[in-house]
C-alpha positions as CSV (number, residue, x, y, z in Angstrom):
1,X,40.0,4.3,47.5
2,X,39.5,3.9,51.3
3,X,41.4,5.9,53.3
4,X,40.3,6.1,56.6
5,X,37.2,4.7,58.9
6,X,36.0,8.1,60.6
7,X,32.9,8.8,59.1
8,X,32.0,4.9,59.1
9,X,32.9,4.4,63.3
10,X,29.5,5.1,63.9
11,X,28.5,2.3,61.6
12,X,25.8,4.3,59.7
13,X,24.9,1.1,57.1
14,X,22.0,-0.7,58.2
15,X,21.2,-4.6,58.1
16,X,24.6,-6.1,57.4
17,X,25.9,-3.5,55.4
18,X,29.6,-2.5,55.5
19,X,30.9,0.7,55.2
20,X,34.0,2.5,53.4
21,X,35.2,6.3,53.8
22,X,36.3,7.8,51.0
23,X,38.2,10.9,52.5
24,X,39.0,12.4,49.4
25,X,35.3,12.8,48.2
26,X,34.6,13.1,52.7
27,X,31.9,10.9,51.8
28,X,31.1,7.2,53.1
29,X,29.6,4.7,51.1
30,X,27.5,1.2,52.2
31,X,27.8,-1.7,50.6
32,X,24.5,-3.8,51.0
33,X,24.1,-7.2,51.4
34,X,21.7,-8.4,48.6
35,X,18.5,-8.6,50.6
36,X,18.7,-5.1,51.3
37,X,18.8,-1.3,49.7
38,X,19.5,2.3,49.5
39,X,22.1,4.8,50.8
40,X,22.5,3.2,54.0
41,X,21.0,0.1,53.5
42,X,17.7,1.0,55.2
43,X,15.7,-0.7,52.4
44,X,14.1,-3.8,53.0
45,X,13.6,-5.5,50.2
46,X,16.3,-6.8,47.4
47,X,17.6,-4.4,45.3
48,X,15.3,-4.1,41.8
49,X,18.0,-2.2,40.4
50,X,19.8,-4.3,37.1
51,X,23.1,-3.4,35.4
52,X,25.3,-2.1,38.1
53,X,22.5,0.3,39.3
54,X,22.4,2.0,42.7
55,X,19.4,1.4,45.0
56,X,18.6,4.2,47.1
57,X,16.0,4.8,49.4
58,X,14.2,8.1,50.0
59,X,13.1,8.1,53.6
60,X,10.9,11.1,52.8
61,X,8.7,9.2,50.6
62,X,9.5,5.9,52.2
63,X,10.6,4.3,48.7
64,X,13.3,2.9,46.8
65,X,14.3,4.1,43.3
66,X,17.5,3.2,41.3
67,X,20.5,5.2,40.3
68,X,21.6,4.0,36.8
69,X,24.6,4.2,35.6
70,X,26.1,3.5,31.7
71,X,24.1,3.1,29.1
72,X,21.3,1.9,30.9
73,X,17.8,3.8,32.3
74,X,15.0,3.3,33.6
75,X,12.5,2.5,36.6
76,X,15.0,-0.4,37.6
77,X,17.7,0.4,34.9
78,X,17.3,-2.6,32.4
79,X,16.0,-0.4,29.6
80,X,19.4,0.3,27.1
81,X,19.6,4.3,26.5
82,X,19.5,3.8,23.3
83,X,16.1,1.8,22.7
84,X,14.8,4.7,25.2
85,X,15.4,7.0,22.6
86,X,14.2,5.4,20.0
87,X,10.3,5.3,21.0
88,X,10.0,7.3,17.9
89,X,10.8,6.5,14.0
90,X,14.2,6.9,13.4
91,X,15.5,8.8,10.7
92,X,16.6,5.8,8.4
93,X,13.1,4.8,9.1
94,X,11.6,7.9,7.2
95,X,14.4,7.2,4.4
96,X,12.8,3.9,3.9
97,X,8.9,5.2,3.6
98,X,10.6,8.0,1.5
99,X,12.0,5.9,-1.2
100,X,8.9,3.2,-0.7
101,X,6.7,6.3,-1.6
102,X,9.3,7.3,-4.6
103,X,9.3,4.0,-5.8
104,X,5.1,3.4,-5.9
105,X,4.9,7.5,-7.8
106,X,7.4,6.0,-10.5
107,X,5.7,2.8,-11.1
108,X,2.1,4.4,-11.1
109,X,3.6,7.4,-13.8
110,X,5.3,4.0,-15.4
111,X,1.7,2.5,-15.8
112,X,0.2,5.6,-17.1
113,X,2.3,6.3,-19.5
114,X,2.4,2.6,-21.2
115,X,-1.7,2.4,-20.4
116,X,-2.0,5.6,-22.4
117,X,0.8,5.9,-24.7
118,X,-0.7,2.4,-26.2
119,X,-4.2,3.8,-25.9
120,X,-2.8,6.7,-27.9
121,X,-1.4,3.8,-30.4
122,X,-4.4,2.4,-31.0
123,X,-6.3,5.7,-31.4
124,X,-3.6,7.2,-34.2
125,X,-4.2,3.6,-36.1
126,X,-8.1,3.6,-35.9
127,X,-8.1,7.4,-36.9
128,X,-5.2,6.3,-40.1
129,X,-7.8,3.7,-41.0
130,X,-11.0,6.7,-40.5
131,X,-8.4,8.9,-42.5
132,X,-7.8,6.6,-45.3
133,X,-11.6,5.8,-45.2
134,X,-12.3,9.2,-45.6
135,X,-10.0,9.2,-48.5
136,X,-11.1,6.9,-50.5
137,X,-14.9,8.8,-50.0
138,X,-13.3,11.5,-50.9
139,X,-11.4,10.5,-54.3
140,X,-14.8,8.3,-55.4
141,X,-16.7,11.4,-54.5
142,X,-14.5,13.5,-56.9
143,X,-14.6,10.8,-59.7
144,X,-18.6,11.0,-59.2
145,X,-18.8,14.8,-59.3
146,X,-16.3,14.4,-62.5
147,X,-18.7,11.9,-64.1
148,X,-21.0,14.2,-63.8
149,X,-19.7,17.0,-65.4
150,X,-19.0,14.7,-68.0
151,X,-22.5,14.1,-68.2
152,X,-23.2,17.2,-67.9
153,X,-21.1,18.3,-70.7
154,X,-22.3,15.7,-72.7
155,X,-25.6,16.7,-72.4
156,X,-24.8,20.3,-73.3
157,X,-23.2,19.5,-76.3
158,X,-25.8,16.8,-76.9
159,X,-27.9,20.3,-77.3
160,X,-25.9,22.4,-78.8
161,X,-26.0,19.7,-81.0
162,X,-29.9,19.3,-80.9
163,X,-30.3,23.2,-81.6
164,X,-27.1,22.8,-84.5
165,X,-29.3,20.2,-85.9
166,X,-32.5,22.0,-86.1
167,X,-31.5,25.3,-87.3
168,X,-30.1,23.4,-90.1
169,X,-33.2,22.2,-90.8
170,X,-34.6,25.4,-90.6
171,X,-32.3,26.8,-92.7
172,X,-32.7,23.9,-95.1
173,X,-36.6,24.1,-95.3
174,X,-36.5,27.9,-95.6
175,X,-33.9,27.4,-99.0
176,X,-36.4,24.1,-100.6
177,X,-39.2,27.4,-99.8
178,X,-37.3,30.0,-101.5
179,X,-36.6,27.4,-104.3
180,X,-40.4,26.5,-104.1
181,X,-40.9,29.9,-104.8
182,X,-38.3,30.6,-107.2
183,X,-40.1,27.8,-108.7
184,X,-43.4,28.8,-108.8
């Protein structure tokens, strides 16, 4: 809002610029032509500054820098505020190597489990066939161990037999001697 020329009668914008007074604020302001820069237009060179950005220029350093304004930032304010920010990972970012990491554990403990739960298959079969293998030795070693005893038995009673046999024999020699003698 211009309200009155006092401040701008000296004319303090340089190189074509043209001044307003803004009485409320007691401040003037320049606006510069577009080959030139800065508060008062002293700069020299065409303003760097993007996206409605103010060029000043800092006559202590002799150099021009730009005022943004908005969203925007920046040496010559054409960097959004937003990608500024974000030189870093985001969060959603992390969520997303998160859950890639979740996913991989589950599908490695997945793998396991079927890699070994089949492997444990395979062992409880080949150790049902050593168990039934075992079995088997075991019953034919029981019939071979009865056999045995049969044998065994057999024998004894083949000499209990033997020994029946000869004390009969004994016993009947010893009566045709006592008849010998009864004889004689």
């Amino acid at each position: 809002m211009v309200l009155s020329v006092t401040s701008c009668e000296n004319n303090p914008c340089k190189n074509g610029g043209t001044c307003e007074y803004f009485a409320s604020a007691k401040v003037h302001h320049c606006f510069c032509p577009e080959s030139h820069c800065g508060v008062n237009c002293e700069g020299d060179s065409a303003s760097p500054c993007k996206n409605d950005g103010t060029c000043v220029y800092c006559s202590a350093i002799k150099k021009i820098y730009c005022e943004c304004v908005g969203s925007f930032t920046g040496t010559h304010c054409d960097v959004p505020k937003t990608a500024a920010k974000s030189s870093s990972p985001s969060f959603p970012f992390y969520i997303g190597i998160a859950f890639f990491l979740l996913l991989l554990v589950v599908i490695v403990l997945v793998t396991l489990k079927f890699v070994v739960g089949k492997r444990g298959r395979v062992g409880t079969k080949e150790e049902g066939k050593m168990n039934e293998m075992d079995d088997r030795v075991k019953m034919e070693d029981e019939a071979m161990k009865e056999e045995e005893k049969k044998e065994e038995q057999k024998k004894e009673a083949m000499k209990t037999e033997e020994v029946k046999t000869e004390e009969e024999e004994e016993k009947k020699e010893e009566k045709n001697k006592e008849e010998e003698e009864v004889k004689e």
